[in-house]
N, C-alpha and C positions, 0 to 999 in steps of 0.2 A: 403485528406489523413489524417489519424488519427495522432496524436504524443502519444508517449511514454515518460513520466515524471517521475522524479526519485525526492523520497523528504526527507531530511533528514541531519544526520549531515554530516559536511564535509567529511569523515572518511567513512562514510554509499554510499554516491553519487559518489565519487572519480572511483570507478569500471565502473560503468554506464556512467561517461564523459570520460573512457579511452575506454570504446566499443563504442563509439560515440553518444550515446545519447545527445542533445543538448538539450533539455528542463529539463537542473539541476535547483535546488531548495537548496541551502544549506542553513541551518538554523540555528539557536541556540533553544535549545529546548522550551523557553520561545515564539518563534513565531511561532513554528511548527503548533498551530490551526490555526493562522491566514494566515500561506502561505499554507496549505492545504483547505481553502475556496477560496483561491486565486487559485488555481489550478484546484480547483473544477469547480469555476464558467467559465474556458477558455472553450471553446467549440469546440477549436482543439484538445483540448487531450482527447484521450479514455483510456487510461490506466496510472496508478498511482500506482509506484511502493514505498512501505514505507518498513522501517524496523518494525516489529511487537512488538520490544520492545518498541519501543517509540508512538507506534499507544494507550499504555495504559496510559499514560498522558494527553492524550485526556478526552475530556468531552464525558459523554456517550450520549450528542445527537450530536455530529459528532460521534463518533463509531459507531452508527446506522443510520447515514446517511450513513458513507461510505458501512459497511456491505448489505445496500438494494441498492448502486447505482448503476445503469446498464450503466451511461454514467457520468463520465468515469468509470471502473471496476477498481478496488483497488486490489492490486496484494500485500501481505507483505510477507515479508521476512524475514528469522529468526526466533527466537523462540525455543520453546520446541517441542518435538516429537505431544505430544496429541494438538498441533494446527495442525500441517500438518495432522494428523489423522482427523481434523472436515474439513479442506478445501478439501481435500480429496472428504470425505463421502458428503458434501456438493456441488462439482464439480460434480460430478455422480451419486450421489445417494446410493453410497454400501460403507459400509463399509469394505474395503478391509483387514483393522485390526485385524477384529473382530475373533477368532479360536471358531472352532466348529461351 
């Protein structure tokens, strides 16, 4: 069975360990790359929930690790509108945004 991982500051995780998720991660933001390759590399977790502000502190070869990985899926959360408009159009294919 898969697990579900939540990574992030304490503040960010806090939700996810009161719905009972048990694979927290709380970090300070100076180790958030290094416990997101730690997280990376468990091979009981499929899915990895971040906050999408801090996904940009990130080096941009974990950003493109995370964005291409299919195991675990990288789920973020937060943000601006035009990111859920690309996960969006990205999850399905259509740009549901788009008028006209």
């Amino acid at each position: 069975m898969m697990e579900i991982a939540a990574v992030g500051s304490e503040d960010f995780v806090l939700g996810f360990r009161l719905a009972g998720i048990r694979n927290i991660h709380a970090t300070a933001p100076e180790n958030l790359e290094a416990t997101i390759r730690e997280v990376m590399s468990n091979e009981k977790v499929g899915i990895v929930v971040v906050h999408a502000d801090e996904i940009r502190s990130l080096s941009q070869g974990l950003r493109a690790r995370m964005l291409d990985s299919i195991h675990p899926v990288f789920i973020t959360i937060g943000g601006e509108e035009d990111e859920l408009r690309e996960k969006v159009k990205r999850a399905i294919g259509v740009d549901l945004y788009k008028s006209g």
